[in-house]
N, C-alpha and C positions, 0 to 999 in steps of 0.2 A: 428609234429612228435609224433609218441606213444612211451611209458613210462610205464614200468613194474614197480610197486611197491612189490616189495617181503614183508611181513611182518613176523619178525622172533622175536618169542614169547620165552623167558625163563621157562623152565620146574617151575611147581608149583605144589602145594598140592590140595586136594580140596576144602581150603579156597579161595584160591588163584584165582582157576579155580570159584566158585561163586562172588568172587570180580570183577571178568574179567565181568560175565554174568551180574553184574551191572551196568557195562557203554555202557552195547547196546544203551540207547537213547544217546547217546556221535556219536556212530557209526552209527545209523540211519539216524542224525541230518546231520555231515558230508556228508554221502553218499548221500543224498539227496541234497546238495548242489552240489556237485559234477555231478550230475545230471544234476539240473538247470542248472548249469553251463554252463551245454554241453559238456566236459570234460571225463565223463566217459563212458568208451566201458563196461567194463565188470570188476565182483568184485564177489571174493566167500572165503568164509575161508575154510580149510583142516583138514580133519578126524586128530586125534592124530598120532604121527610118528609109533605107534604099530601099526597102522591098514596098512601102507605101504607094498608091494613086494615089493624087487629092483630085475629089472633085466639086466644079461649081457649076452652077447653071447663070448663064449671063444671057439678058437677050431669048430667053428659052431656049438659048441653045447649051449644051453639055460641054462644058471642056475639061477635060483631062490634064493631068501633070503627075509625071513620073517624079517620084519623091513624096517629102513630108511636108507640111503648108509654109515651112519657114527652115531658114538653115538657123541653127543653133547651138550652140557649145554642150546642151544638154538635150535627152531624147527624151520621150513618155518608153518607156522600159515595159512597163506592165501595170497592172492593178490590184487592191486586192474590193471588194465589197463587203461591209460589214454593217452586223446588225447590233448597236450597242446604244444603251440605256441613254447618253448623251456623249458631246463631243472631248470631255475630259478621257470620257472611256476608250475614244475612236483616237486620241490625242497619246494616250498611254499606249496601247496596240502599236498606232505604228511607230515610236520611237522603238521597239523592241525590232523591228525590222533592219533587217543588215545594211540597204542600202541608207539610212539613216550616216551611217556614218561618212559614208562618198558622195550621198547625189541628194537628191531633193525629196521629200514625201509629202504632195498635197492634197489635205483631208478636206472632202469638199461634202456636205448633208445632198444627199438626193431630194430635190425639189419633189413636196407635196403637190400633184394637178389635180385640181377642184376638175 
């Protein structure tokens, strides 16, 4: 079964933001197991929530909004997608992820469409 990891990062300073960019060999390390593994379809992190449009269609008409759907103490940071036997497996993975320790990790099963 595949496995969305959401990872949801708490707004920092830019200390905060260069502490983060000191544990890419944490994240490297990881992801490259995840690799070997077999395990990983696909992994990317996301521009900051400024650089977001949200959009809706109201009325059929399009509206636009510069930003992220909601202000919140915590962003969506990145992802990772995993292909693992079941969610013990997808539940094990992402605790070994760094942001586990600061921000949030939600492991969400990709919906089967009939």
């Amino acid at each position: 079964m595949d496995y969305m990891l959401l990872l949801y990062a708490p707004e920092t300073d830019e200390a905060g933001e260069r502490e983060r960019w000191g544990e890419m060999p944490l994240w490297l390390e990881v992801t490259e197991s995840l690799r070997a593994a077999g395990v990983l379809i696909a992994n990317g992190p996301l521009s900051p929530p400024r650089s977001a449009t949200t959009l809706r269609v109201r009325g059929g008409a399009v509206e636009l909004t510069d930003g992220p759907f909601a202000e919140t103490r915590e962003h969506l940071a990145g992802y990772y997608l995993l292909r693992c036997a079941d969610l013990d497996e997808a539940l094990r993975h992402a605790a070994r992820l760094p942001m586990a320790r600061y921000g949030a990790i939600e492991v969400r099963p990709i919906a089967e469409v009939p």
